[in-house]
N, C-alpha and C positions, 0 to 999 in steps of 0.2 A: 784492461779488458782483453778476452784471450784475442788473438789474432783470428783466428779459424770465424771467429763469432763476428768479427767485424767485416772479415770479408763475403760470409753468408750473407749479413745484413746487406750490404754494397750490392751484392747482385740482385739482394731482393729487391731493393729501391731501383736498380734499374731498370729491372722488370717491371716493376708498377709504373714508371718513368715512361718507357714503352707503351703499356698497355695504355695509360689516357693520353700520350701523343696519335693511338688508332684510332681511339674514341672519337676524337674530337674530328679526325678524319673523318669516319664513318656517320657521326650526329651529329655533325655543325650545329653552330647554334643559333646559324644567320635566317632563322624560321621566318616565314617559310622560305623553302630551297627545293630545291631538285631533290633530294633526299625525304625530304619531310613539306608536304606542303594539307594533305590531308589533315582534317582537322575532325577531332570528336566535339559534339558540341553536348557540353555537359550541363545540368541542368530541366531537362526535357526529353522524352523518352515518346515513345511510338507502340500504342499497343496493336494487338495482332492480329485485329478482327478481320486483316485479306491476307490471313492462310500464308504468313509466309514462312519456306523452311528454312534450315540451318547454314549458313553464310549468303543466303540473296540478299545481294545487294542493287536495288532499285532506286533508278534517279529519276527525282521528285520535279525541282523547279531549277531553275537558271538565272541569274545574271551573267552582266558581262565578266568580272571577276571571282563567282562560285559557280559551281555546280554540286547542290544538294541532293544527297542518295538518301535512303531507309536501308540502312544496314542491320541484319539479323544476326546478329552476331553469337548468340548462346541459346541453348535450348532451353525452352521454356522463361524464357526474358523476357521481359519488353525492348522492341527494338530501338535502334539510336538514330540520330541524325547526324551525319556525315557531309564536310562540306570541304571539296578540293576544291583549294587556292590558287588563282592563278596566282603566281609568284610576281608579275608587274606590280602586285598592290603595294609593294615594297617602294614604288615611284613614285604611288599618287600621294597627295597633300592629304588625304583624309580617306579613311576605309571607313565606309558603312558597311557593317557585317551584317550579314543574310541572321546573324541568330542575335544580333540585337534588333533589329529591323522586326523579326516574328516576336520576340519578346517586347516589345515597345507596341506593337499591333494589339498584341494579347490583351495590354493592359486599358489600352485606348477604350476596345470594342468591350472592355467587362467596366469600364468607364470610372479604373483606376483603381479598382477596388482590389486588397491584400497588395495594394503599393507599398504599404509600409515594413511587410515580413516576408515576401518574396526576393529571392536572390537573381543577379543578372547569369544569362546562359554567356558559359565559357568557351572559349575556345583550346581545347587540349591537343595539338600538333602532334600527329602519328608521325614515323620514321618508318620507310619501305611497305607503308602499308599494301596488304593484299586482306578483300572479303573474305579469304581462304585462311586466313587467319586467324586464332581464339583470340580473344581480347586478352588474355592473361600474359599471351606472349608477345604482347607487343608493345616495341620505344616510344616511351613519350617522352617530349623536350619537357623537361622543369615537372616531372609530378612523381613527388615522391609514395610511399609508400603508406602512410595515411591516408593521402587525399586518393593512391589509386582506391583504397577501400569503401571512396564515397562517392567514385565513376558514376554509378548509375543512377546517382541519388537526382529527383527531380518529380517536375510534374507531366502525367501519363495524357496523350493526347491520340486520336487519329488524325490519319495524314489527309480526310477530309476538315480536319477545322484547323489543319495547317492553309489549307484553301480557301478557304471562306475565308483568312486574312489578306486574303492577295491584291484585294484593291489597295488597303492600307500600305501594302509593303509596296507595291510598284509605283505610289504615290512617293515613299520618304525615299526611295533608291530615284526617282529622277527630280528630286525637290530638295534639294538641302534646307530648305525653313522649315517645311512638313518637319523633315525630322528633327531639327533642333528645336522647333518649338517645343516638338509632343518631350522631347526628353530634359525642355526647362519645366515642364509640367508636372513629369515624371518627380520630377527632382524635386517640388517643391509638396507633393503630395508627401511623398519620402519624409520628408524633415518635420513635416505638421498633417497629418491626414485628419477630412473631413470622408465624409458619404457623398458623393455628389448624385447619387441617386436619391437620394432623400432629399436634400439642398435642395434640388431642381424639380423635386416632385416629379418624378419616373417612373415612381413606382406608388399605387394608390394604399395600400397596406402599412403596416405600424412603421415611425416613423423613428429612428434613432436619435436619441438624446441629444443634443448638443449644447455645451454648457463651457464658459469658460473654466481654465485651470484654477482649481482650488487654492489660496494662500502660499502653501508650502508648496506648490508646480512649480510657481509662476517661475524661481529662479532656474530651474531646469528647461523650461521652455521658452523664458523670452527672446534667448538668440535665437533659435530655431523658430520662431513664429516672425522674428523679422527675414530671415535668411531665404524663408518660403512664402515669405508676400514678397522678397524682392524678383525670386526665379518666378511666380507668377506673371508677375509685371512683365520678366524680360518674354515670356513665351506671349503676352498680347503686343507687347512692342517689336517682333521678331514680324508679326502680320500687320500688325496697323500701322509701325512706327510710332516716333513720338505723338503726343496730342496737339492739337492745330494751337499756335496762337493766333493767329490771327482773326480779327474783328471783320474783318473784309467779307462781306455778301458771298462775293466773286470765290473767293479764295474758301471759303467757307462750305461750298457749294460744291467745288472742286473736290475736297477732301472727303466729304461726305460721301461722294459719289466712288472714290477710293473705295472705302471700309464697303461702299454696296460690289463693287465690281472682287471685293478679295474677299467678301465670306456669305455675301446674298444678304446679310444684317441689316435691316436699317437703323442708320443710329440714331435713328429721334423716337425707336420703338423706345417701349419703359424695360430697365431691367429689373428682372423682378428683386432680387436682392435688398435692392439698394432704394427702390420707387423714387427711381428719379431714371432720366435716356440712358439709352448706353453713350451718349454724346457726352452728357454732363460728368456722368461716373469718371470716364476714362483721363480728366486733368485732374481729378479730385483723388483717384486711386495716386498718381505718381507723385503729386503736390503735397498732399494730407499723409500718407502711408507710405508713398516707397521711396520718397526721398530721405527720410528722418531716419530710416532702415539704411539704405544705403550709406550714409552719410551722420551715425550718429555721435562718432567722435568719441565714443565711449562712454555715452551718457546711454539710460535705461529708457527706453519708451513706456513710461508708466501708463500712459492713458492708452497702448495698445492691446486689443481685444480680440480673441478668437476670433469674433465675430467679425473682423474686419478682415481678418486671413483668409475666411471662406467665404469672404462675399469677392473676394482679388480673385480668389482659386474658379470660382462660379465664373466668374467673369472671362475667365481668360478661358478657360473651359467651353465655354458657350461661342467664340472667336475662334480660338481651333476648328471647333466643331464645325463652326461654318466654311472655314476655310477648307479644310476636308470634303466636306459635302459638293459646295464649289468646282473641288479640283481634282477630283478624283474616278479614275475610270469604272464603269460599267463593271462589272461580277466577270463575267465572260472575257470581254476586252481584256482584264487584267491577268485573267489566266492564261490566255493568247501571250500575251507580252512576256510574261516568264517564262510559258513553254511549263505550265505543268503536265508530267502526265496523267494523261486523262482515263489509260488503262487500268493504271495505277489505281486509283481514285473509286475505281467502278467497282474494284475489287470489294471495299471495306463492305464489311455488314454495319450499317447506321444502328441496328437495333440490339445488338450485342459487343460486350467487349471485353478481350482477353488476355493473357498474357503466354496462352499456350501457343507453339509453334506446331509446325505441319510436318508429321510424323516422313513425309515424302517430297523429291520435288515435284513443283507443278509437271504436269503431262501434254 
């Protein structure tokens, strides 16, 4: 090999050498940091019905560790949601993020529905971000050049029915069962979805079929119809706990009084489901269905049935539900506590929606 060519090479590798020892200086990769703590939240998008123009950037709601903006980031776009991290979250034992929290909200109040083909909102980490900035020109940790091509992809909301989830959200930010029930619920919709508008009669119009898997399903779906009566289970045992055994009057009375004081339920109503109490259901569901699920040892649950999956799903659905109802602040109150704003908010036109931006800034 000549000489001249081996030593170009040498210096060219130390130059490359150089250059990703700066990089890593300059974009660490300990996200979030001091460098990079703003976050694109990908996934959901902000249309434009309050006039906003070209890089306003407007902060929406608060926690103790985010602070969500509505950044306008390109002309004629829909805008994006932005959330600086405080960078302590790197301490705590558990982040509940502000964009699974609206996402997990969303699906609660549409009462789960398109659970099984929508995707969770991401978090994509800016580096030095400034509003003043085009989106094209700006570091993100870990997104290459594919996924930046599908940045914007998501679904189009205003930043009033970002509001309207706020009871939801200020409930699962000071309640960690709120939120891990609603997202064992989550998850078992995911793996088996039902209608539960229709299940629970919500809606008085045609009603969706519901029919066990056909023959040739069944082997495609009977781990996943155990998987999602077991995450059903775990989200009513996340509120009620196990089911009482005890024969004890006293003890019996007591626990009753539990399931009234954590979802308003009583449990000797009938669940419709099942025409038997929600008292009687709730040993029958872990005893009959989510033991033999959990626990099947690699044997097939022949005699398991759709129909037993959406009466667990109904079930745990209907115990959230109360437990929500329950525990959950007032429309107002909740807006108070995150500190939305409310200028903000006043802006939107409720009757129109756009993706055009404001040729000016505001005056």
């Amino acid at each position: 090999m000549d000489d001249d060519f081996v030593e170009m090479l040498s210096e060219w590798l130390e130059v490359e050498h150089r250059i990703q020892e700066q990089r890593v200086i300059n974009y660490p990769s300990d996200v979030p940091n001091a460098s990079g703590h703003h976050a694109f939240i990908r996934g959901i998008s902000i249309e434009n019905s309050f006039r906003p123009f070209i890089s306003e950037y407007n902060f929406l709601f608060e926690t103790a560790l985010e602070k969500v903006y509505v950044w306008t980031h390109t002309e004629n776009k829909y805008s994006a949601l932005v959330s600086d991290v405080d960078i302590s979250v790197k301490s705590k034992p558990f982040w509940k993020t502000i964009g699974s929290m609206i996402y997990l909200s969303q699906l609660y109040y549409r009462a789960f529905e398109g659970a099984a083909f929508e995707g969770e909102f991401e978090y994509k980490i800016m580096y030095y971000f400034s509003p003043n900035s085009s989106l094209e020109s700006i570091e993100f940790f870990n997104l290459n050049d594919t996924d930046r091509l599908f940045l914007l992809d998501g679904g189009n909301v205003k930043v009033t029915d970002i509001a309207d989830l706020a009871p939801m959200i200020e409930l699962m930010y000071r309640d960690d069962r709120c939120y891990i029930a609603t997202s064992l619920l989550l998850s078992s919709f995911q793996l088996c979805y039902c209608c539960l508008i229709c299940e629970l009669g919500l809606y008085q119009g045609r009603k969706h079929e519901t029919h066990d898997y056909e023959l040739w399903e069944q082997a495609n779906y009977v781990t996943k119809m155990e998987s999602a009566l077991v995450q059903a289970c775990r989200c009513a045992e996340s509120i009620l706990g196990k089911p009482a055994r005890s024969k004890k009057k006293s003890r019996v009375v007591t626990h009753k009084q539990r399931w009234v004081d954590a979802t308003g339920i009583n449990p000797d109503d009938v669940f419709i489901k099942s025409r038997t109490s929600y008292w009687d259901y709730y040993p029958k569901m872990f005893d009959e269905l989510r033991n033999p699920s959990a626990h099947s040892q690699g044997k097939v649950q022949i005699d398991l049935k759709r129909r037993h999956i959406i009466e667990a799903q109904c079930f745990a659905a209907l115990i959230l539900r109360g437990y929500i109802r329950k525990n959950e602040k007032s429309f107002e109150d909740a807006l108070d506590i995150l500190n939305f704003n409310k200028v903000l908010l006043s802006r939107v036109a409720e009757k129109m929606s756009t993706i055009l931006t404001s040729p000016n800034e505001l005056s």
